[in-house]
N, C-alpha and C positions, 0 to 999 in steps of 0.2 A: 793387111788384116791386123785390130788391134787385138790385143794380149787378149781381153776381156772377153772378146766375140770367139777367138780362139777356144779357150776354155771350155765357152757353153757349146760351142759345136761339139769338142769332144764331151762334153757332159750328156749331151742328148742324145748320141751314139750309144754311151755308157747307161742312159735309161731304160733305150728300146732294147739294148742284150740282158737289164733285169727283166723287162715285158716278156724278153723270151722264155729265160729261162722258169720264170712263173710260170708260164703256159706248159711246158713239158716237165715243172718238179710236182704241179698240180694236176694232169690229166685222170690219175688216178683217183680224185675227189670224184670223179662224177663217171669213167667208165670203167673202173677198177671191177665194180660185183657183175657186171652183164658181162665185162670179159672174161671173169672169175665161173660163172653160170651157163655161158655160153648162148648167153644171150643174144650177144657180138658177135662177130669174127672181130677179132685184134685190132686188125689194117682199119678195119669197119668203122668200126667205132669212135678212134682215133682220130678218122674226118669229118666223122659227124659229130663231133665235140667241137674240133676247130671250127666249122662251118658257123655252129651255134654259139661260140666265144667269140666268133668275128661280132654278130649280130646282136651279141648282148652289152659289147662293148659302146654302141650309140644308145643304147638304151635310158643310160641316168648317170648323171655327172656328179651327183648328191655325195658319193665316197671323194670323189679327187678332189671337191671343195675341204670335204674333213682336212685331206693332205696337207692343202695348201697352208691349213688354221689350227690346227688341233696337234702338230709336233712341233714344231719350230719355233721360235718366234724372232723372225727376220725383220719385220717392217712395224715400226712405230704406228700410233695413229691418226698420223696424215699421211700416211701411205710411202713412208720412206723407210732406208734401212735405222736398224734401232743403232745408239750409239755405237761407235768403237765397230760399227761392223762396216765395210765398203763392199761392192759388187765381188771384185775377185775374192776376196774372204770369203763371202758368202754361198758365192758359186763352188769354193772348195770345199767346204763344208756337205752342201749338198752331194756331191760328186764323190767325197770320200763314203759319205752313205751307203750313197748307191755300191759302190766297189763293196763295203763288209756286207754289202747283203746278196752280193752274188756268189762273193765266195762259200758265204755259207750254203746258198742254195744246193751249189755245186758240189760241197762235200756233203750235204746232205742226202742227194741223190745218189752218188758213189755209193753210198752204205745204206741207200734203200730208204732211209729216215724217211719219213712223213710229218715232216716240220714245217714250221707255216711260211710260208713265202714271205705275209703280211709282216709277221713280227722281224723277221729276217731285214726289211727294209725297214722298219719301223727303230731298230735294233744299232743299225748304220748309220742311220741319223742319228741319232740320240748320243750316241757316242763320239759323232764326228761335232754336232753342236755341245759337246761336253768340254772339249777337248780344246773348241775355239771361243768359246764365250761364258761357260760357264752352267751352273744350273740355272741362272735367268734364263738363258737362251731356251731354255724345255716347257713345253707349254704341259706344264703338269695337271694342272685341270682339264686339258682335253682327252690328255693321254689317258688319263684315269676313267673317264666314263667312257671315250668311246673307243676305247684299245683294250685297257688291262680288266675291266671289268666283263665284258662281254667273252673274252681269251677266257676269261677263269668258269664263266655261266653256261657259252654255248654246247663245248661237250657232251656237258654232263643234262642239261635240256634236251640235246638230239639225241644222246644213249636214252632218257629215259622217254622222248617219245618214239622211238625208233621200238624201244622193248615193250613199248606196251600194241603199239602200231602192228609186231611182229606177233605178238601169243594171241591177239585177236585176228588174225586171219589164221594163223593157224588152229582157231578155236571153229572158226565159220567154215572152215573148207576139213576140217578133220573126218571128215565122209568121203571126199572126193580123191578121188585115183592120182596119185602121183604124177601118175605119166601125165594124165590130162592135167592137172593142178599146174607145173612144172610148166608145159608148152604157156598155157594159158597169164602165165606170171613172168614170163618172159617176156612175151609182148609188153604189160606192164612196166618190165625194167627199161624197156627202149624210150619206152614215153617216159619214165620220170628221171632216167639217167639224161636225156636230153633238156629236160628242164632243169635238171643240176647246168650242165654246161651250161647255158642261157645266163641261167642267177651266175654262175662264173664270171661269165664276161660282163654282168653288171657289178660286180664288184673291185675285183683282180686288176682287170685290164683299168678301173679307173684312178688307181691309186699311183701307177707310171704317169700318166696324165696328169693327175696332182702332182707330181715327182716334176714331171715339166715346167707346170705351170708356175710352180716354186722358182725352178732356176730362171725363169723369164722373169719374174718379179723381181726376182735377184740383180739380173743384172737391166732391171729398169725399164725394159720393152713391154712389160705389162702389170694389169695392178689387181690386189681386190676389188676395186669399186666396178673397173672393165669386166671382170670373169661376172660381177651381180649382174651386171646390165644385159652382158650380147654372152656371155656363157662362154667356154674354151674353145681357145680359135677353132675350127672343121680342122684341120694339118695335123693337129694334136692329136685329136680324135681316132683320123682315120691310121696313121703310123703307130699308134697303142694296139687299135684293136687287130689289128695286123699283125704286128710281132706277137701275141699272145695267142695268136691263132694258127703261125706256124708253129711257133712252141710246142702246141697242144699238139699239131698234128703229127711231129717227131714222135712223140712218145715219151713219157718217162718212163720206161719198161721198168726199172728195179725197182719205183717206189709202185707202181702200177702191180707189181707182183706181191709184193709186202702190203696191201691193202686187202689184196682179191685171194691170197693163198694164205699170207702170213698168221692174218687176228683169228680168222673165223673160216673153219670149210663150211663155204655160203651156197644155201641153196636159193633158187630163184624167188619165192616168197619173202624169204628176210632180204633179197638183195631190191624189190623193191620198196620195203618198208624204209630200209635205210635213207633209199637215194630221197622216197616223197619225204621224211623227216630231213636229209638235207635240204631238198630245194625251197622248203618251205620255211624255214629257219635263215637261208642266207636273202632270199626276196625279200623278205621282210623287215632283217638288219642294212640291206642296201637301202631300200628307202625311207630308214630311218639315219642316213648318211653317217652308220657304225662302220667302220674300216675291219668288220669280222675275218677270221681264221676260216677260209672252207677248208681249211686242212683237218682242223679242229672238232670244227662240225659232222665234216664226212667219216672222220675215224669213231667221235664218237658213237654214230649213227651205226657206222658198221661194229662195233659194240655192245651196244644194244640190242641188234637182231641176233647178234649170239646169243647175249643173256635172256632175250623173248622167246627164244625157242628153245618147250621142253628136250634136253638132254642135249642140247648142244655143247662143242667145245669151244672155249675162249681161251688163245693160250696167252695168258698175264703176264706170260716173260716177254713176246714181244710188245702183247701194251706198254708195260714196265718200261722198257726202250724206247717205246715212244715218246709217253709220259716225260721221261731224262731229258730227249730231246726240246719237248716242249718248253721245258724248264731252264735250259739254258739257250736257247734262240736268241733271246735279247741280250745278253747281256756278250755272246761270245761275238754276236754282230756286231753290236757295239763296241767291243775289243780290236776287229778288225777295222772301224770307221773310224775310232781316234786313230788307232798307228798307221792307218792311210792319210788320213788330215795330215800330221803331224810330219810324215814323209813329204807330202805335195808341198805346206804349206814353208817346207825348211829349205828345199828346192827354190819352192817362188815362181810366181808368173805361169807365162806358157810351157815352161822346161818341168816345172813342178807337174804339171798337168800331162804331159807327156810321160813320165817320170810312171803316176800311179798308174797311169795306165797300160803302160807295158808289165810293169807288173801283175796286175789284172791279168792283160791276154799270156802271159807266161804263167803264173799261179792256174790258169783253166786249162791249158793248153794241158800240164801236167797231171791234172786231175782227171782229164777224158784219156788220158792216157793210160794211166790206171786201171781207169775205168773199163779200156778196151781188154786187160788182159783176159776176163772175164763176165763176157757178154751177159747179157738179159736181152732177148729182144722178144719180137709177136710170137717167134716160132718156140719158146720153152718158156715164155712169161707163165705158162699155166701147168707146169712144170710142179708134181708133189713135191709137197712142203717138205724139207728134212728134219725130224724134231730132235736129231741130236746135235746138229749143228745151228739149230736158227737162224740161216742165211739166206739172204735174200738174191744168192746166186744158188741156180739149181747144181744137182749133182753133175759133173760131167757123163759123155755116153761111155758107158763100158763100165764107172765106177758102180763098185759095192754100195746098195744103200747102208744107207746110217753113216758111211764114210765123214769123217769131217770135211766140209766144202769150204775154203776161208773166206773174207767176203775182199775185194779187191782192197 
């Protein structure tokens, strides 16, 4: 086996564990408020997201073409690498990517963040092409319309339709019996937190696929003119929307907790104003082939139903945390994907590739580790908020509330 074929095998290894871990740092985009409401049961919900991320993953390839065109810019135009760049460079590059944006995923989830998968991979690259070729290398007009503009738009469009989606049902139902309101708005969350999952998996899952299809270009077994013509191989396809389907159905309990308990105590009315002002916002960006945040989206949205309901609470310290998070995603991804390049690429070869990728599985290995000391799972995800600690691990059993809980 040559050096070259080596690499991308483990490259595309290293793809489908980002597929994963998107699919469990994002399950809370879409069943965070029914599990929050009780919409769900936990387990519940968790399979019928993955079910419906398997399925939305065949859905439109429109996001994975962005991928392939709109960060990088690997291939001249006649369809070969651009100067000074060869396959194994190329394929490092990509590969160092991919590793800064799983580490982030992974410490992002540790500490509950709800930061964006998207920008996370988008973040990795950019810093591992910075790193190898320069700012030529950054396709900075794509990045700019169809990443950093819509990143900065969508929030604050699904906060406000989400808050205005929310004081008009509770304008129209402000006669009707809680109890009965409540039942009745439930059912509602199941149908529109299922159409979140769905737009998930048309967006999410096709940006590893783009992720692929890149490194296949990379190393010359496929090209842009092939992906216009007959579209990403089927194999692509179906090992995408698969890894991000088991993903989903592990759970991200601690970022799933800090969506559904953290922003907002959501009752069933704002939980599905939210989710229809998500789902409606990412369909629409996917087939507009925007590589959008549903991270973004969904927090905002769950935002907005706080702000639309008279006398709700929104607590701004953990937005505020968010927000922090939002704002360094890219660039601390990008941190980790140059000093992963710049490891791989001083290695060399297959030793080099070997190389970041143990560190990878040891850098995660560590962090689940951590992570175990102090569970979140289905059974205490819905666990009252502490407000004097703002942690996104609940109290243990037998502690004093208000006690400080640390977050692993």
């Amino acid at each position: 086996m040559s050096a070259e074929l080596f690499i991308l095998i483990l490259l595309i290894v290293t793809a489908v564990g980002f597929d994963f871990t998107n699919g469990f740092h994002d399950t809370g985009n879409a069943m965070a408020t029914s599990i929050a409401t009780g919409a769900l049961k936990p387990k519940v919900a968790v399979a019928l997201s993955a079910v419906l991320n398997l399925i939305g993953g065949f859905l439109s390839v429109e996001v994975a073409v962005t991928v392939t065109t709109s960060v990088l810019k690997i291939q001249n135009k006649s369809g070969g690498l651009v100067a000074g760049l060869d396959a194994e460079k190329a394929m490092f590059i990509i590969f160092a990517g991919l590793i800064g944006g799983i580490l982030w995923n992974l410490l992002t989830w540790l500490f509950g963040l709800p930061s964006s998968s998207s920008h996370a991979l988008f973040g990795g690259l950019i810093g591992a092409g910075l790193a190898a070729i320069g700012s030529s290398g950054i396709n900075w007009d794509g990045l700019v319309v169809k990443v950093i503009i819509p990143a900065l738009l969508s929030p604050i469009i699904a906060g406000g339709v989400a808050a205005v989606g929310t004081f008009l049902v509770y304008a129209v139902t402000k006669n009707v019996r809680k109890k009965k309101k409540d039942h009745g708005f439930r059912w509602g969350q199941v149908a529109t937190a299922s159409l979140v999952s769905l737009a998930h998996g048309t967006g999410d899952a096709q940006k590893t696929m783009g992720v692929i299809a890149l490194a296949l270009i990379a190393h010359g077994t496929l090209s842009d003119a092939e992906i216009e013509q007959n579209g990403l191989p089927v194999w692509i396809i179906v090992i995408c929307a698969g890894a991000i389907a088991l993903g989903t159905y592990i759970g991200g309990w601690r970022v799933i907790r800090t969506l559904g308990k953290g922003l907002v105590e959501i009752e069933a009315p704002q939980g599905m104003a939210a989710e229809a002002s998500s789902a409606a916002i990412i369909l629409t960006s996917s087939n507009l082939g925007m590589a959008l945040s549903t991270t973004h989206v969904a927090t905002g949205s769950i935002m907005g139903s706080g702000v639309g309901k008279p006398g709700a609470k929104v607590r701004w310290s953990v937005a505020g945390r968010m927000a922090a998070g939002w704002l360094i995603t890219l660039p601390c991804a990008a941190v980790g994907g140059a000093v992963t390049y710049f490891i791989g690429h001083l290695v060399g070869g297959a030793a080099g590739a070997v190389v970041i990728f143990l560190l990878l599985v040891a850098l995660a290995g560590y962090i689940y580790h951590r992570a175990q000391q102090q569970k979140v799972n289905a059974d205490n995800v819905n666990a009252d908020w502490d407000e004097s600690s703002n942690s996104v691990v609940p109290a243990a059993s037998g502690q004093k509330p208000g006690a400080k809980t640390p977050v692993a």
